[in-house]
C-alpha positions in Angstrom: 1.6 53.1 11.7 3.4 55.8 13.3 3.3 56.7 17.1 4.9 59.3 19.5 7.1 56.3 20.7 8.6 56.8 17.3 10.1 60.0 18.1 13.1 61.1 19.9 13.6 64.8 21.3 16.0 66.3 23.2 15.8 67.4 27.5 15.8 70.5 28.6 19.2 69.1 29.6 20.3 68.2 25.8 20.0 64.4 26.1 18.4 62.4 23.6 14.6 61.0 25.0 13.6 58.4 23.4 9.5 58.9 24.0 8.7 55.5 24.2 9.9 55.7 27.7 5.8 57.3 27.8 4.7 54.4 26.1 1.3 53.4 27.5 0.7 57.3 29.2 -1.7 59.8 28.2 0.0 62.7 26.9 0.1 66.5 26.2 2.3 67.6 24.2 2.5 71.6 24.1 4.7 74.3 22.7 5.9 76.8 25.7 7.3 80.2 26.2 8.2 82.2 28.9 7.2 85.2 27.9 3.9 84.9 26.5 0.3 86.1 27.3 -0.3 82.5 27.7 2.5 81.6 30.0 0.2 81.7 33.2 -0.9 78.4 31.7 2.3 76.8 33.5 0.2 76.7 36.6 -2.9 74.9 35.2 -0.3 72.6 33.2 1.2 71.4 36.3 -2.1 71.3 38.2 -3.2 68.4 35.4 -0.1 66.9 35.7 0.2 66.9 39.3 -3.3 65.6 39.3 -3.7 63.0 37.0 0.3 61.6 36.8 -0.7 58.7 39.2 -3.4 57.4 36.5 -0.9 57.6 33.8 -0.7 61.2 32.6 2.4 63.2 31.6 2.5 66.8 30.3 5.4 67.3 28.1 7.0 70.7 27.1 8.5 71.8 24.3 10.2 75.5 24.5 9.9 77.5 21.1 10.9 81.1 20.2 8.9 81.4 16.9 6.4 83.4 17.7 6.9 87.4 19.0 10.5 85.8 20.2 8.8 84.7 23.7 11.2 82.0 24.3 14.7 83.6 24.5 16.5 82.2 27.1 18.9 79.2 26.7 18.0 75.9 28.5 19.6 77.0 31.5 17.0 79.9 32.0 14.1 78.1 30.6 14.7 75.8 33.7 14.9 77.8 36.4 11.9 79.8 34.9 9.6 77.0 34.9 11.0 75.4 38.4 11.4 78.7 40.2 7.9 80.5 38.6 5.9 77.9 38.2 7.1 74.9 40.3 6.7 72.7 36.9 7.0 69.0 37.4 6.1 67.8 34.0 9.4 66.8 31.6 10.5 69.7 29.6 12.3 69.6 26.7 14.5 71.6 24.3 13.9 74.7 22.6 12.2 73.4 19.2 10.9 75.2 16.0 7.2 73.9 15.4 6.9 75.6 11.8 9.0 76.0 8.9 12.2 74.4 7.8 13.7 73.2 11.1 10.4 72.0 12.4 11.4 69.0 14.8 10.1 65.6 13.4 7.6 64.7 16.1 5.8 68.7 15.9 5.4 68.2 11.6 3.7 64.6 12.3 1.2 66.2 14.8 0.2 69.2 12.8 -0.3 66.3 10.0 -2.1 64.0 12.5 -4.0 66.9 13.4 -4.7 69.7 11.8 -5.7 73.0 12.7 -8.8 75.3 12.1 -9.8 74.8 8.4 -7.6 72.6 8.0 -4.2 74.8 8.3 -1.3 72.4 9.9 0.7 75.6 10.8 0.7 75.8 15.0 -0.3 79.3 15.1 1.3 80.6 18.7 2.1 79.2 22.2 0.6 76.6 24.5 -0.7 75.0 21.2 -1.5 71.4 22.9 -1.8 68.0 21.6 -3.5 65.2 23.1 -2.4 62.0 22.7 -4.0 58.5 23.8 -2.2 55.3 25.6 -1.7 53.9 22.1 0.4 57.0 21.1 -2.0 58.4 18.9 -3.5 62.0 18.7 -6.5 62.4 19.6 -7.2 66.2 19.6 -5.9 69.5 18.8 -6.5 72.6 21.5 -5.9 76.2 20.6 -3.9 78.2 23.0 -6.4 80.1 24.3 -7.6 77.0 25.6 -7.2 76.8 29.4 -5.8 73.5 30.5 -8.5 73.2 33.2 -10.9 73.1 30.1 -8.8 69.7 28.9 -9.7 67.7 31.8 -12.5 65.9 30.7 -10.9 64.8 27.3 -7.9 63.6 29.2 -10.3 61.8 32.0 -11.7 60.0 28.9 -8.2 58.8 27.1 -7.1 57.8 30.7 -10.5 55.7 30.7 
């Protein structure tokens, strides 16, 4: 059976992470922009992370520029955005396509894992999340209009 420790992506910094390094953590996995509507949700992001890290937690971000061109800074902005806006902790990583033909590997499992409203696998916009358990499983989709303060009760339940 396939797990997120399966996948490798790339650091903000352009090393490959292997993410069983997160093997045994509750995760989110969410698609970032700077320049989005839903960008505020940095803060709540690092508030959960900050939070609930010591119980096993990790938030991890993946920069995309697919939708309304939000993300268009190379990784060198993106970084100082999120450190210098938003204080962000959490591991970010780099800029990834989440639909269409250059969708990264670990974003076209998830939308499989879990599909979307009515079944559609396409991530619709930014700060799509993705909850995944201690096992490396997903365990729940969240829209982005779905504040992070409103995951905290699914992820006190996967931490157990």
């Amino acid at each position: 059976m396939t797990s997120i420790y399966d996948f490798t992506a790339d650091t903000l910094d352009g090393k490959p992470q292997k993410l069983s390094a997160y093997e045994g953590k509750a995760l989110l996995v969410v698609n970032t922009a700077s320049k989005c509507g839903f960008t505020p949700q940095y803060a709540g992001l690092e508030k959960l992370h900050e939070d609930l890290k010591a119980r096993g937690f990790e938030v991890l971000g993946f920069p995309c520029n697919q939708f309304g061109a939000q993300e268009p800074g190379d990784a060198e902005e993106i970084k100082n955005f999120c450190s210098l806006t938003y204080d962000v902790s959490f591991p970010m990583f780099a800029k990834v396509d989440v639909n269409g033909a250059n969708t990264h590997p670990l974003f076209a499992w998830l939308k499989t894992a879990k599909p979307g409203l009515l079944g559609s696998e396409g991530v619709k916009w930014n700060f799509t999340k993705f909850l995944i358990d201690r096992a490396g499983q997903p365990v729940a989709r969240y829209a982005p209009q779905v504040k992070p303060e409103d995951l905290r009760a699914d992820i006190e339940k996967v931490l157990g």
